[in-house]
C-alpha positions in Angstrom: 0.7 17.1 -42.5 3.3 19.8 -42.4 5.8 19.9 -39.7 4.6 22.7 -38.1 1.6 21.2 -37.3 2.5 18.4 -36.3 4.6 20.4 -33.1 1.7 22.4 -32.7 -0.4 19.3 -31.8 2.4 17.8 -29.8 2.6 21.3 -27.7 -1.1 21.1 -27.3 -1.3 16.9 -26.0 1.7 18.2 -23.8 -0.2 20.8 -22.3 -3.1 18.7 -21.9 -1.5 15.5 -20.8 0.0 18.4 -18.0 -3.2 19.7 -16.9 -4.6 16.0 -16.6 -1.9 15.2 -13.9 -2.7 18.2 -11.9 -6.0 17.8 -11.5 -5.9 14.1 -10.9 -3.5 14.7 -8.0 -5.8 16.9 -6.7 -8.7 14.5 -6.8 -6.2 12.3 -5.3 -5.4 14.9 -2.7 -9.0 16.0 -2.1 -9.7 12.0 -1.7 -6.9 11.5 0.8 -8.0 14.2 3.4 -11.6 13.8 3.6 -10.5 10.2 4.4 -8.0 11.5 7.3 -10.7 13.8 8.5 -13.8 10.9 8.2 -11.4 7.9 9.5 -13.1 6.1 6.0 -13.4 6.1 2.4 -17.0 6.7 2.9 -16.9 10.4 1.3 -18.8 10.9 -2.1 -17.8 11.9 -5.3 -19.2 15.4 -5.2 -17.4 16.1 -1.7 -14.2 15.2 -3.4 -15.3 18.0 -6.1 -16.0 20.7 -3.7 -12.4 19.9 -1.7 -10.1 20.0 -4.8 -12.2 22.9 -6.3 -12.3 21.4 -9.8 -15.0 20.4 -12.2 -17.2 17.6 -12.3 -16.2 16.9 -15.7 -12.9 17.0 -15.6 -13.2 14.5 -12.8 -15.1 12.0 -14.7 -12.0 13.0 -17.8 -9.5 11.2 -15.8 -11.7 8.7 -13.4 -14.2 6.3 -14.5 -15.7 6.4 -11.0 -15.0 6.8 -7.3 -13.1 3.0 -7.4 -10.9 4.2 -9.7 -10.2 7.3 -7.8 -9.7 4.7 -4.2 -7.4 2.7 -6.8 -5.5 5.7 -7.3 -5.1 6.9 -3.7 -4.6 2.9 -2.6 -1.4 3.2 -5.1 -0.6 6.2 -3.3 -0.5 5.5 -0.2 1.6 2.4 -1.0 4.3 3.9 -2.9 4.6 6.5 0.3 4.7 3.8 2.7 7.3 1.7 0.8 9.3 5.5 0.5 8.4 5.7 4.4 10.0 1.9 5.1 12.8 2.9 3.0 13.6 5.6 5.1 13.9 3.7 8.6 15.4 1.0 6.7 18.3 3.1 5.8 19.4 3.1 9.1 19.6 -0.4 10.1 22.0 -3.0 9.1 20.7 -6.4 10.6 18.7 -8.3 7.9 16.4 -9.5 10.4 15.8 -6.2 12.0 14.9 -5.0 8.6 12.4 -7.4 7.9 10.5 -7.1 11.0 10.5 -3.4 10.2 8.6 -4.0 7.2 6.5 -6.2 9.1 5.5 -4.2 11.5 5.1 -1.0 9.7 2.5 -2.6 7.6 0.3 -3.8 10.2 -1.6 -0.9 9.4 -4.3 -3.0 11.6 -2.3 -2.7 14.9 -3.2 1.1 14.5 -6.8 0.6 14.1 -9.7 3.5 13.5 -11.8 3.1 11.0 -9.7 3.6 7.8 -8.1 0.8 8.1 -11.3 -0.7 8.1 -12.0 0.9 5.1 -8.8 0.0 3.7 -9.0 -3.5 4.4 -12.7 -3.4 2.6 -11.5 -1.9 -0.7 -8.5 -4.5 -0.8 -11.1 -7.4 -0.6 -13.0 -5.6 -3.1 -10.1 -5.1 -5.4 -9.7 -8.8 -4.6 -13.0 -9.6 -6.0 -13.1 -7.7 -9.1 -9.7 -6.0 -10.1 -7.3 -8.7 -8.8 -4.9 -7.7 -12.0 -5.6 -3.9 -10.2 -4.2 -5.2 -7.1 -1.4 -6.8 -8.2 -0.4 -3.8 -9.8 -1.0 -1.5 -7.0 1.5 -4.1 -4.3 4.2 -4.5 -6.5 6.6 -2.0 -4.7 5.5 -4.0 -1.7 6.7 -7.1 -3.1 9.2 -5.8 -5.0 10.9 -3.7 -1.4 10.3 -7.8 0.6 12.0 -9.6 -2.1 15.0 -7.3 -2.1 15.4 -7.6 1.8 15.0 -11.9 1.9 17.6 -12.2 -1.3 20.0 -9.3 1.2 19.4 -11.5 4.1 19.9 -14.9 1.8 23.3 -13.1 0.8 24.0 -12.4 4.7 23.8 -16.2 5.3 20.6 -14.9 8.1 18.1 -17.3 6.1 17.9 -20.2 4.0 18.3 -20.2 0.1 15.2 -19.9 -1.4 12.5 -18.4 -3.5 12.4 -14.9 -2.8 9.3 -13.7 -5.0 7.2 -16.6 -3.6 8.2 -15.8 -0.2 7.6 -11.9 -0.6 4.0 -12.6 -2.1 3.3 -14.9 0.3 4.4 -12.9 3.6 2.3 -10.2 2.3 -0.6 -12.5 2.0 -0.4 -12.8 5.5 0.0 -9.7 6.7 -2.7 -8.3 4.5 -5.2 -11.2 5.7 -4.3 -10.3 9.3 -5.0 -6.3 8.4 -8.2 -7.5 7.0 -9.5 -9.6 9.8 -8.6 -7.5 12.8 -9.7 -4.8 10.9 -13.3 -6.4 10.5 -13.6 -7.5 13.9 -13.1 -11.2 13.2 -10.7 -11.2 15.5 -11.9 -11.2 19.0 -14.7 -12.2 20.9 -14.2 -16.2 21.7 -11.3 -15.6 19.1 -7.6 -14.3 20.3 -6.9 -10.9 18.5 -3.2 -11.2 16.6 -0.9 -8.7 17.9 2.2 -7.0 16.3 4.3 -9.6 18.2 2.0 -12.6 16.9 2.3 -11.8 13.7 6.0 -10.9 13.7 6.4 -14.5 15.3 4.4 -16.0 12.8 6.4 -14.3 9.8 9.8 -15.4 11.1 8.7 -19.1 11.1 7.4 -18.3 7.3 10.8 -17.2 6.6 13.0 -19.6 8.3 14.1 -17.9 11.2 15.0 -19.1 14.5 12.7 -17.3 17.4 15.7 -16.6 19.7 14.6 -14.2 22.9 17.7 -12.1 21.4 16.2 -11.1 18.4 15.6 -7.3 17.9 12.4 -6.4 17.9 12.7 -3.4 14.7 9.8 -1.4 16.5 8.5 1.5 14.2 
């Protein structure tokens, strides 16, 4: 094939590969308020259409299928939260206060309504079925724990010790606590877990020493 073809195709994938991330951002976009303005990820693939104003073909170009498209908005919404911890963490310095800011903030069950519900019920899905999916989509999580424990290891706050295990694990149990207060398991004859209870449970994961002195990191 001559050359000039060759940049002629490459112009056209460009321009294509272009147009592909717009309108999947504005699936994405469409997806993310309906589920602000329903508290759920309850909306339909056609209302996601009508919001971002583009076809249903070039939808279905770019998604398989309404999971895909929660997939997409799940990563989303991660990535800004880890950008959103990254922020506050900025301005702290203790190790320990850090961590319980990260704890805290992604207690998204502590805020409640029914998108975290929601939430809670596509991560069990994604459990099920796309666990690979999941992994994917909680890495920046992971990756943004394991770099606070190995800064606090450094600081001499906690014990030497496997900070990848501990960062998968800690979020373990702070998803499984979104997840089940979230349901309504919680409650009833059975104590609901509070920020503070789960804060007090992740410093005993990592080691620390519950001291009434400890900052609390609110956020």
């Amino acid at each position: 094939m001559a050359r000039w073809r060759d940049r002629s195709l490459e112009r056209a994938l460009e321009r294509e590969k272009r147009k592909s991330e717009e309108q999947s951002l504005r699936f994405v976009a469409a997806a993310r308020d309906l589920a602000l303005e329903t508290g759920s990820l309850d909306f339909t693939v056609q209302q996601v259409i009508d919001r971002s104003g583009v076809s249903l073909r070039s939808f279905y170009r770019n998604f398989a299928g309404k999971d895909e498209l929660c997939l997409a908005l799940f990563e989303e919404m991660t990535e800004e939260t880890c950008e959103e911890i990254a922020k506050r963490l900025s301005r702290l310095d203790d190790p320990i206060e850090r961590l319980s800011t990260i704890v805290r903030r992604l207690y998204v069950a502590e805020r409640g309504g029914r998108l975290a519900g929601s939430i809670s019920r596509q991560v069990h899905e994604l459990v099920a079925n796309r666990p690979e999916d999941l992994r994917t989509s909680q890495q920046p999580v992971v990756d943004l724990i394991e770099l606070e424990i190995e800064h606090a290891v450094e600081r001499g706050v906690l014990a030497p010790q496997d900070a990848r295990k501990q960062a998968v694990s800690l979020l373990i149990t702070i998803t499984a606590h979104n997840q089940w207060r979230s349901d309504g398991v919680m409650g009833g004859s059975w104590p609901v877990i509070s920020l503070e209870d789960l804060w007090t449970i992740c410093r005993r994961q990592l080691g620390i020493d519950s001291t009434p002195s400890d900052p609390p990191g609110r956020g």
